[in-house]
N, C-alpha and C positions, 0 to 999 in steps of 0.2 A: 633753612626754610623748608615746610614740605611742601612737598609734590602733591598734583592738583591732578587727577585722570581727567583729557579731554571728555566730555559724556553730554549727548544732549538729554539733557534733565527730562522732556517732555518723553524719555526713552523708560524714565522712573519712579514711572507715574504714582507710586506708594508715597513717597518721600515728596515729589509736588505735592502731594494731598494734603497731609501733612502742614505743609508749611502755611496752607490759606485756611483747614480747615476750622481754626477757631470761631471766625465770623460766617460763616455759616448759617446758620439760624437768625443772625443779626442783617444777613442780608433778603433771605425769604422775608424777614418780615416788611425792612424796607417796600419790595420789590409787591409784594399785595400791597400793601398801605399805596404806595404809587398809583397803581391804577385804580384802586376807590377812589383816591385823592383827584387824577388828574384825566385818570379817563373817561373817553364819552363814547361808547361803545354802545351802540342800541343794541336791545334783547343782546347781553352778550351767552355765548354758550354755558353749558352746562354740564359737566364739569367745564370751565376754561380751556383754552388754548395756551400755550407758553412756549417760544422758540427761543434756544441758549447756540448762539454762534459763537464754537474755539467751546466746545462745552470741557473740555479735557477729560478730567478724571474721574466727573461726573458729581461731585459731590453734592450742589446744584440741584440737577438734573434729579437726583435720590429725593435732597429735600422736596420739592414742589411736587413731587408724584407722593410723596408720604402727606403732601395738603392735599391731596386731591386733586390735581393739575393733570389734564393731559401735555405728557412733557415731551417736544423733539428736541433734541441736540444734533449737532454736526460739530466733527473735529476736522483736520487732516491730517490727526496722528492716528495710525491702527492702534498702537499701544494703549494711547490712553481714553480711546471705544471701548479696545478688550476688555480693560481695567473697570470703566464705567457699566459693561455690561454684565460683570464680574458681582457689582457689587451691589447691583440692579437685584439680580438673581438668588444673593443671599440674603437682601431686605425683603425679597416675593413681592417686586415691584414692578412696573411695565413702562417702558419709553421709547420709542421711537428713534435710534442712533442709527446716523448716519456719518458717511465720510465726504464732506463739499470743502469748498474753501472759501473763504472771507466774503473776497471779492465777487463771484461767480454762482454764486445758488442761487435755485429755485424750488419752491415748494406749491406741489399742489391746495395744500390748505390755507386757511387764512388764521393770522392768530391775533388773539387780546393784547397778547404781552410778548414783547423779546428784551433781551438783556444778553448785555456783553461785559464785564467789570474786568478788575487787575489788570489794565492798560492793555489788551491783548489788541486790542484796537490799531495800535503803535506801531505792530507787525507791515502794515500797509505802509512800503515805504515812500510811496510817491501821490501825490493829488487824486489822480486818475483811478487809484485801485482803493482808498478812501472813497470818492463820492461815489463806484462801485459799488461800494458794499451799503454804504447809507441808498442807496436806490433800491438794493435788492432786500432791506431790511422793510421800508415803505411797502415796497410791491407785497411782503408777507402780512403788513399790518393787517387787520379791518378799521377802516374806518373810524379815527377815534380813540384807537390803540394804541398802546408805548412802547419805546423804545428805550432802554436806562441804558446809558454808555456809560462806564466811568473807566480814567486813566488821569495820568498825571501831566499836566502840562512842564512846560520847560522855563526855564529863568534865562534867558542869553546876556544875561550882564553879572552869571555865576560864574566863577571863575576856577573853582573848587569840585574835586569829586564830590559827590555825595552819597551816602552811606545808610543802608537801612540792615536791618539784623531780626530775623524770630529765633527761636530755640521752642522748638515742639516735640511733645513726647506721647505716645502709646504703644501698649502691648510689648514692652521691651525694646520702642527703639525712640531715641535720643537722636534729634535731626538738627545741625544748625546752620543758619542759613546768613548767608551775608551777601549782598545786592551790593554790588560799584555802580556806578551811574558816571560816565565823564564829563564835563560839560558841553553841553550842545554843539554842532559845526553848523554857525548862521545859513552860508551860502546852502548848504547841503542840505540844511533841513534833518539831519540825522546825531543821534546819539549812541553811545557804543556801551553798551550795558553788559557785566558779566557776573554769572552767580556763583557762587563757592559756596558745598555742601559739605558738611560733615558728618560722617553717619554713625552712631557706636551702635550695634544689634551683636548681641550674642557674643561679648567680649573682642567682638573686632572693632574696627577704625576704617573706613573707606573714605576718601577723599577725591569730590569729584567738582570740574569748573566746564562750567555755560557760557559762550557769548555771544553777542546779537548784535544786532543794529535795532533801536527804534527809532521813526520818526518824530521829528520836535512838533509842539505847537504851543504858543502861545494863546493867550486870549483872542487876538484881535485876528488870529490864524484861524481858529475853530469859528468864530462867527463868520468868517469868507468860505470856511468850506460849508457850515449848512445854508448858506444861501443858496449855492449852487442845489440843493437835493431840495425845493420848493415843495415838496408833498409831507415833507418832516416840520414839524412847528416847535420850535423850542420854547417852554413854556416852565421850567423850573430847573435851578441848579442846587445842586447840595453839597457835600462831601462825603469822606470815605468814613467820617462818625456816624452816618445814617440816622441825623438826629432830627426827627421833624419839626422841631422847634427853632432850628438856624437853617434855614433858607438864606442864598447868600448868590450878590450876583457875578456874573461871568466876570471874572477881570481874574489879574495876576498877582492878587493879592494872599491867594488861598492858591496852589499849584496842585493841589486832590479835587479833583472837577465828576461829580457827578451830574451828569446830563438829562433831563426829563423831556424824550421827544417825541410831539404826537403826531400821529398821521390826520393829516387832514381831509 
């Protein structure tokens, strides 16, 4: 069998990049279409506001500032700020990076739009530091403004790991990636996720393993928790197709939950 280097991935932030960056463009589009679609923002600004919580490695963050977005991001990894502001720099782009956490920010501005995607949401392992962070994403709203969340909900009647796989390539490296998922622990609330990367650059081989905790949630979970955050109005679900033609509602029938939520 080989050998896996402990490594926390968000330490490599090249190779994250990588591995999400194909939908990209498939998500800026989303993420405007959304607020034409769902917002009610009077006189909104000019250029927009847009706040990316967990922004990582920015890739994001690059697209909406190349639309003309004024863009803030917060991580609370240095690396993958550096990396963002890295990359910021050789597009001759401008945004606003910061270092907050999830749960815990605040910003002097007000913005049209935030967005949080690829389950980064999960991170928050307990109730408390969830509606946390949905209070602290409202208080950034204006009025009217949205909030897209997406991650994957949890199956508690799976019994079975489950298994997701990319293989991405540029500029000479060859990344591949493979996601375990174990099945959910009811009482706990938590699921035990680990990523294994492979990397060939320049005739080598590196192999490097991630693992985590996420929190679970089902359908009937995420409706209890935005009740408690009253200033947030969920008002559309989608999926991780970002296809505006299958609107689809909350339940556990579809486990890729993207969330349309507006400040009221």
């Amino acid at each position: 069998m080989p050998r896996y280097e402990p490594v926390d991935w968000y330490e490599t932030p090249r190779w994250y990049d990588l591995v999400f960056a194909e939908d990209t463009a498939k998500e800026a589009d989303f993420l405007e279409e959304a607020l034409r679609r769902y917002g009610r923002v009077r006189a909104p600004a000019r250029p927009p506001r847009v706040l990316e919580p967990a922004c990582g490695s920015g890739r994001l963050v690059e697209q909406m500032a190349r639309r003309g977005w004024r863009v803030t991001g917060f991580d609370a990894s240095r690396a993958m700020l550096d990396y963002a502001a890295r990359r910021l720099e050789r597009s001759r782009l401008h945004a606003d990076l910061r270092v907050a956490r999830l749960e815990s920010f605040r910003f002097r501005e007000r913005f049209e739009l935030a967005h949080c995607l690829v389950s980064t949401f999960k991170y928050l392992l307990d109730e408390r530091s969830a509606r946390s962070h949905l209070s602290c994403v409202a208080r950034s709203l204006r009025r009217g403004g949205l909030y897209v969340l997406g991650f994957h909900l949890s199956d508690y009647d799976w019994l079975e790991c489950d298994h997701e796989r990319w293989v991405a390539r540029s500029d000479g490296v060859k990344v591949v990636c493979n996601i375990q998922t174990w099945p959910p622990q009811t009482a706990l609330r938590r699921e035990r996720v680990r990523c294994r990367l492979v990397v060939e650059e320049q005739g080598r081989v590196r192999r490097t393993e991630t693992t985590w905790w996420f929190r679970s949630y089902d359908a009937a979970q995420v409706r209890r928790l935005l009740r408690t955050v009253p200033d947030l109005e969920h008002v559309a679900t989608y999926d991780f197709r970002y296809d505006w033609t299958r609107p689809r509602p909350l339940d556990d029938r579809q486990l890729d939950a993207l969330l349309i939520l507006r400040r009221r």
